[in-house]
N, C-alpha and C positions, 0 to 999 in steps of 0.2 A: 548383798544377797540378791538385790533386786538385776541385776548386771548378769551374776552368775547363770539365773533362771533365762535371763532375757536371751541370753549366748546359747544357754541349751536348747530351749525353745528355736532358736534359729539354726541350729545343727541337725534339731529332729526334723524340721518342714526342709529344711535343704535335702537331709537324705530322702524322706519321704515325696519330693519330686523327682528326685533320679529315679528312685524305684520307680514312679507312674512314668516319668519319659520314658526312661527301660521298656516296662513293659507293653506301652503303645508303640513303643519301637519294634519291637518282638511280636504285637499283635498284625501291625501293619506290613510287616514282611510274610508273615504266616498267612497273610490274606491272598497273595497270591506267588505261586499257585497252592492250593489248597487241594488238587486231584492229578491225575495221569494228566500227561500234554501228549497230545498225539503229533507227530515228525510223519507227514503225507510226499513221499519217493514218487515222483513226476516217472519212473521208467519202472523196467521188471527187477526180481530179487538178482541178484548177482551183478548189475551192473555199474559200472564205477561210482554215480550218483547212492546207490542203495550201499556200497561196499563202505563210502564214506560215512552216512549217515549212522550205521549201525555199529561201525566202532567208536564214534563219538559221544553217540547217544548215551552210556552208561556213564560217561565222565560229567555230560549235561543234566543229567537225573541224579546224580550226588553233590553236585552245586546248586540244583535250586530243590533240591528235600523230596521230591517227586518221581516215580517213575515216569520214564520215556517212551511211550509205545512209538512204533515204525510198523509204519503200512504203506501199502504198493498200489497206488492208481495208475498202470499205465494207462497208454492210449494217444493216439493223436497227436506226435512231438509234444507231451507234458499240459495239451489240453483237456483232457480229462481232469487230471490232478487240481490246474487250476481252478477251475470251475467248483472241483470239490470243496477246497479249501475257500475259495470267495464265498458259499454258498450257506456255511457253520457261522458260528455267533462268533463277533469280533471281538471275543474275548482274551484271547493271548493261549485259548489251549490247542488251537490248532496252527501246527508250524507247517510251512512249504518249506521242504526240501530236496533238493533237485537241481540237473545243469539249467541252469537257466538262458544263458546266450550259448547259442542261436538260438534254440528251439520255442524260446517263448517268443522272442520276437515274429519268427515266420508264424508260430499260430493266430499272431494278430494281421500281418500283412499279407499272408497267404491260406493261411486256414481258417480264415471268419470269425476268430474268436470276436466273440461281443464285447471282453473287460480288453482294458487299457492298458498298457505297462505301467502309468501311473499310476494305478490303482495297487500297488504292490510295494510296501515296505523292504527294501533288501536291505536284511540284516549286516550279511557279512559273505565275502567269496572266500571260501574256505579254498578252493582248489581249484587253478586256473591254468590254462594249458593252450599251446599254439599248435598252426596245420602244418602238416609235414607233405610236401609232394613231393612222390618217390616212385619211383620204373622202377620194374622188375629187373634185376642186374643184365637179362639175357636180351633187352628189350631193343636195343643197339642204340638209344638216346644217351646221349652226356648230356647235354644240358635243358634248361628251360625253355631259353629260344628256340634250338633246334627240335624239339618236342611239339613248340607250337606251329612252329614250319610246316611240320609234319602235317598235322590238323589243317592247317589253311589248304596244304597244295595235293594233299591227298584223303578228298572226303570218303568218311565212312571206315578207313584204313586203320584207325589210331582209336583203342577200346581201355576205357575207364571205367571205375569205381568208384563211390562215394556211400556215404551214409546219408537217409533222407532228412531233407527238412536241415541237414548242419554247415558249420562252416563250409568242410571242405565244397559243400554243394554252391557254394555261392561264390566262394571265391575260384572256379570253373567257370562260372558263368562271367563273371567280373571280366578274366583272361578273354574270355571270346568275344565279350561286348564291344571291350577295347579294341581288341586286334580287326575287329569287321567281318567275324568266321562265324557264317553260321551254326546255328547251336545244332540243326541235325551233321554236320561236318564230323562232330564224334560221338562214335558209339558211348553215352554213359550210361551206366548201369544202375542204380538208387539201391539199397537195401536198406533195411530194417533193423541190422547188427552192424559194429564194427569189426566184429569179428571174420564175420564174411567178406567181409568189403576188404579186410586186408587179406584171407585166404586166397581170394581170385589172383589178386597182384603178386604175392608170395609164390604161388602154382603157375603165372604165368598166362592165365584165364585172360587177363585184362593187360595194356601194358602201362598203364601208371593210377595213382591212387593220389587224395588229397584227403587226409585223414588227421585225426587229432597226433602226434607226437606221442603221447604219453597213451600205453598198449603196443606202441609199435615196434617196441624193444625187439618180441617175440620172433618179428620175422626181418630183424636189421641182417643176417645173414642171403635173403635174398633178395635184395633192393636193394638201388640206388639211389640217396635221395640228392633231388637236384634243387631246393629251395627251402625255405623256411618262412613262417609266413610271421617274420614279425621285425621289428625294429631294427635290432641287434641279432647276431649273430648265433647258434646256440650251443654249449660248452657238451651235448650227448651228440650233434647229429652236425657232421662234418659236410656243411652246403654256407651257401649265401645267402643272404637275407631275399624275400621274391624279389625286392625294385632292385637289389641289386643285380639280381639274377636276368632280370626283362630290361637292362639298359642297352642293351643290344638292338633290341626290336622299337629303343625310345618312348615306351610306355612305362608308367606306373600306377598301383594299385591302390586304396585307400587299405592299411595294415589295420586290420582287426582285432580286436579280444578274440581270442577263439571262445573253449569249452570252459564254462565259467559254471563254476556248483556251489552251493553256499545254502542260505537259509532264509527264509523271506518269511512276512505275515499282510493278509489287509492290509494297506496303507489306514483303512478305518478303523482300527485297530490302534497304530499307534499315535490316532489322532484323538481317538476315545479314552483311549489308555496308556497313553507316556508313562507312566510309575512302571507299568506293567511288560512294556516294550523294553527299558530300561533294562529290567530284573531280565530278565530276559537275554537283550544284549549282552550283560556283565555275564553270565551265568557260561553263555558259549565261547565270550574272551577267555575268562578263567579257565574254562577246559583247555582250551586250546592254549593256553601259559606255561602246563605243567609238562615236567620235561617226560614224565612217564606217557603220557599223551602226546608227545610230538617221537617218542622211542617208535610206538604202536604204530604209528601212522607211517614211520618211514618204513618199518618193517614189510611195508603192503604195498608202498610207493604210492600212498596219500598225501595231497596235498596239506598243509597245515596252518594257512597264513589268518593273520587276521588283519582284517580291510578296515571295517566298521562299516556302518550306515552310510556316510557321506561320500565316501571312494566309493563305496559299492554301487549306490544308487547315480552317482554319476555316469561310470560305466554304462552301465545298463541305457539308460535313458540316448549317452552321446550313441553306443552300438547302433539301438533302436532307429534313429535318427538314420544315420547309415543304410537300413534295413531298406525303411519306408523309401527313401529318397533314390535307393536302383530297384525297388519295385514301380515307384512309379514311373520310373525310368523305361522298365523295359513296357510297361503300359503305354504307354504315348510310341514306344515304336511300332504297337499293331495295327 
């Protein structure tokens, strides 16, 4: 008898810890988040960074039990947004989301921001994307080289586009650094949209453009493109890599990440609260796992990948490095 009770006894405290582990399991996951997380969009509503956040967000608010609000700080290449979001409590309810490379880096090496890249936890690069330089078909350029030719022996003659504060804007200046041609040698033009930036070259306004790839579908009927700005080859846009493109001229480029978007928080943040960064990271893997969420996202031509934290913040950081090192570059030439 004494046996019998002894066993039962141990059957009831056994199940009566699962229930309390259970339940502080249950508690501790319910601890956060507990409220709305707000998803803070570095640009305006409609654009690639906002177009991604806002079909994801519904998948990321039914994996962590919360709604996801999305709001829009532009301003400034994404220095606004930052600022906004460094400036809230490092709590985990406010997410940066946004392209992040270029635009963050030149607000620290060219636009005075005060915080750090370091100061910024990158979650994950949801959608990443390379330059495309492309002449207008009518523009009489074949190639890279002979484009740059152009620029060197005939200033002022040869009119470009770009979007400000981005890739394509740096990897222009890189081409001219190298080659020895002065920067007023080509008319470039800066705008605020890539939209515009690729309307002038598509009409013929300008005669070549260095633009993200991905958007430039729209106007592949009137362009040429003469390079690709990245490693390898690319399987949409029939060109050669740029160094392979500039072997001619015996110059090469440093190949960049280009438009990199994804999802960032405080790095104080997930030094305060790793549990919390965590629920978090797991929460936007998962969304982005499910195949009805990778359906969505193609249907839009959103990127879908998951990097994680340690890819991610590599990138970012080696870019960075990149950034600062022909900024001060072109400083010590004045």
């Amino acid at each position: 008898m004494t046996n019998y009770w002894s066993c039962k006894n141990c059957r009831l405290l056994l199940a009566f810890i699962m229930v309390v582990t259970s339940l502080s399991s249950a508690c501790v996951f319910a601890g956060y988040p507990d409220k709305p997380i707000t998803f803070v969009v570095g640009f305006g509503i409609g654009g690639s960074a906002d177009r991604m956040v806002r079909v994801l967000s519904p998948y990321i608010a039914s994996e962590l039990g919360q709604p996801v609000r999305v709001i829009n700080k532009p301003g400034a290449s994404t220095q606004v947004a930052a600022n906004y979001v460094l400036a809230q409590a490092n709590d985990g309810y406010t997410v940066f989301a946004s392209t992040f490379n270029p635009y963050l880096h030149n607000t620290i090496v060219q636009g005075g921001a005060k915080y750090k890249v370091g100061e910024f936890a990158f979650i994950n690069a949801q959608w990443s994307d390379f330059e495309l330089i492309a002449v207008n078909k009518n523009s009489g350029y074949e190639t890279l080289s002979g484009l740059l030719e152009a620029i060197k022996n005939n200033p002022k003659q040869v009119r470009a586009s770009v979007l400000r504060g981005s890739m394509g804007e740096l990897v222009v200046k890189l081409l001219l650094t190298k080659l020895g041609i002065p920067a007023n040698n080509l008319n470039l033009v800066t705008y605020n949209s890539g939209g515009k930036a690729r309307a002038v070259v598509s009409g013929h306004v300008v005669d070549f453009t260095v633009i993200s790839a991905t958007g430039s579908e729209g106007i592949r009927e009137f362009i040429r493109p003469l390079a690709v700005v990245r490693q390898k080859e690319s399987k949409d846009w029939k060109a050669p890599t740029v160094n392979e493109a500039l072997k001619p001229l015996g110059i090469s480029i440093p190949v960049m990440q280009g438009s990199l978007r994804g999802y960032a928080v405080p790095m104080a943040m997930k030094i305060q609260h790793p549990e919390r960064f965590n629920t978090l990271s797991e929460a936007i893997r998962k969304a982005l796992s499910r195949e009805d969420v990778q359906k969505a996202l193609k249907e839009k031509n959103i990127g879908g990948d998951w990097t994680g934290y340690d890819s991610t913040q590599q990138v970012m950081i080696e870019t960075y490095d990149i950034f600062e090192q022909f900024h001060q570059y072109e400083k010590n030439k004045k």
